[in-house]
C-alpha positions, 0 to 999 in steps of 0.5 A: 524782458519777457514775461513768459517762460517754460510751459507757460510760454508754450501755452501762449505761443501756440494758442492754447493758453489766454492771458489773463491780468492777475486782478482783473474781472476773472481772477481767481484771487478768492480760489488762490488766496485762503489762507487764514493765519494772519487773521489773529494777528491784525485782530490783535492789533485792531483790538489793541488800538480800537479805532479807524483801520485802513487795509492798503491792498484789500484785494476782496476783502479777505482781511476786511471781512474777518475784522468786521466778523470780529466786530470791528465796524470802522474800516476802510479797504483801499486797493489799486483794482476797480476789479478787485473792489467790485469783488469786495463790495459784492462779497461784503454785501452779501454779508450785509457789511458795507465798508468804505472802499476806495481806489488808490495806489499805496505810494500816493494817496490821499485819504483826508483822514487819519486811522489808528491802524494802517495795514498792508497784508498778504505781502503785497509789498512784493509788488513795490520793486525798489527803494525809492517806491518804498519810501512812497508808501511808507511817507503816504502811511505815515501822513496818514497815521494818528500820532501812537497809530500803529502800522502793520504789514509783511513781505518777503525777505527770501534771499532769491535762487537764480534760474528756472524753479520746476513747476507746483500745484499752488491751488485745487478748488471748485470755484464758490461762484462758477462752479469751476474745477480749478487747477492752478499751477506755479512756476518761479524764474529768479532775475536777481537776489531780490527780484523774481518773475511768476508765471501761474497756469490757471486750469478751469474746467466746467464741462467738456465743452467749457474749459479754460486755461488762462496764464498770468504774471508778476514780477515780485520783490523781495527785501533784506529786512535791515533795509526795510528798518532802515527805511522805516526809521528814516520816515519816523516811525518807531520799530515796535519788532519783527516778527517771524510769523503771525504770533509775534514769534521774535524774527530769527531770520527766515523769507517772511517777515512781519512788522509792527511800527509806530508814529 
């Protein structure tokens, strides 16, 4: 299949566009990624438990940098991308944080040591595609987890539209290292009810004579939540709840969906 489509497609055909992976060294994950409401509630649980954190899929250390602002010192940020790492470890670092990171990938890792609290946030279980990878990752969580640990994370729940979405602005900022006018556009194509294939349209402008448009895809799963609570409870843990937003709202249906389970 290809990755390509609509305008995106265009770009890089004809050169105008370079293809850019969406972790890599460039990206503009900290340009993109700004949200803030899921920062109480994985303060919540990290208060209730008090104890050792892991954060699967860290990125540059969104989640991580708001624990330890909140005083939470005993951390660890584990993600597939060296490039993403660097980006922490530097971001932290100039806040004088130094938390231990690590690359590892959320189906098969080995950590040699447990934690009170295993975190997975900003739906980054979109990029675990099927059933089988699903039960990876939550046999290598559970393994990792104190007996009471508790395990946080979210994902989507959209029942997907097929066809070719039209085009959005998902992002307009001035870069906080380069300087850059940013411009990110969002395009969504729908494979199948719980599959879809992103295509995002980044416009980086510094000068006339430096500007830039780069292009970047992902496929991107999406799950039923009595699935998801299936596979759970097969692995052992105990379902605390579902939530519909980061305040514990009770899951009434909806495309995010939040959980909370125990070992």
């Amino acid at each position: 299949m290809e990755k390509f489509f609509g305008f995106a497609k265009s770009l890089i055909e004809k050169g105008i566009a370079v293809e850019e992976c969406s972790y890599g060294e460039n990206n503009l994950y900290d340009v993109n990624i700004t949200d803030t409401s899921d920062f109480f509630f994985y303060t919540q649980l990290a208060k209730e438990k008090n104890g050792k954190v892991l954060d699967i899929g860290c990125g540059t250390g969104r989640i991580l940098k708001n624990l330890f602002e909140s005083g939470y010192k005993d951390l660890v940020g584990m993600d597939i991308s060296k490039d993403m790492l660097l980006m922490a470890q530097e971001k932290l670092g100039d806040d004088g944080l130094t938390p231990k990171l690590v690359v590892g990938d959320m189906r098969d890792f080995s950590l040699n040591e447990v934690f009170s609290l295993i975190i997975i946030p900003n739906c980054s279980m979109i990029y675990i595609y099927n059933d089988e990878d699903r039960k990876k990752v939550f046999h290598s969580v559970f393994k990792h987890l104190d007996v009471g640990g508790v395990f946080a994370f979210d994902f989507d729940a959209e029942v997907v539209p097929q066809g070719e979405t039209r085009p959005w602005i998902s992002s307009q900022a001035i870069h906080p290292k380069t300087g850059e006018v940013v411009l990110s556009t969002v395009q969504i194509k729908g494979i199948h009810q719980n599959l879809r294939l992103m295509n995002m349209i980044n416009y980086r402008y510094i000068s006339a004579q430096d500007a830039k448009i780069s292009v970047n895809t992902s496929f991107e799963a999406t799950c039923d939540p009595d699935k998801m609570k299936d596979l759970l409870e097969n692995e052992g843990f105990t379902l605390r709840g579902f939530y519909s937003d980061y305040n514990f709202s009770p899951y009434t249906g909806g495309d995010l969906c939040v959980v909370v389970a125990e070992k």
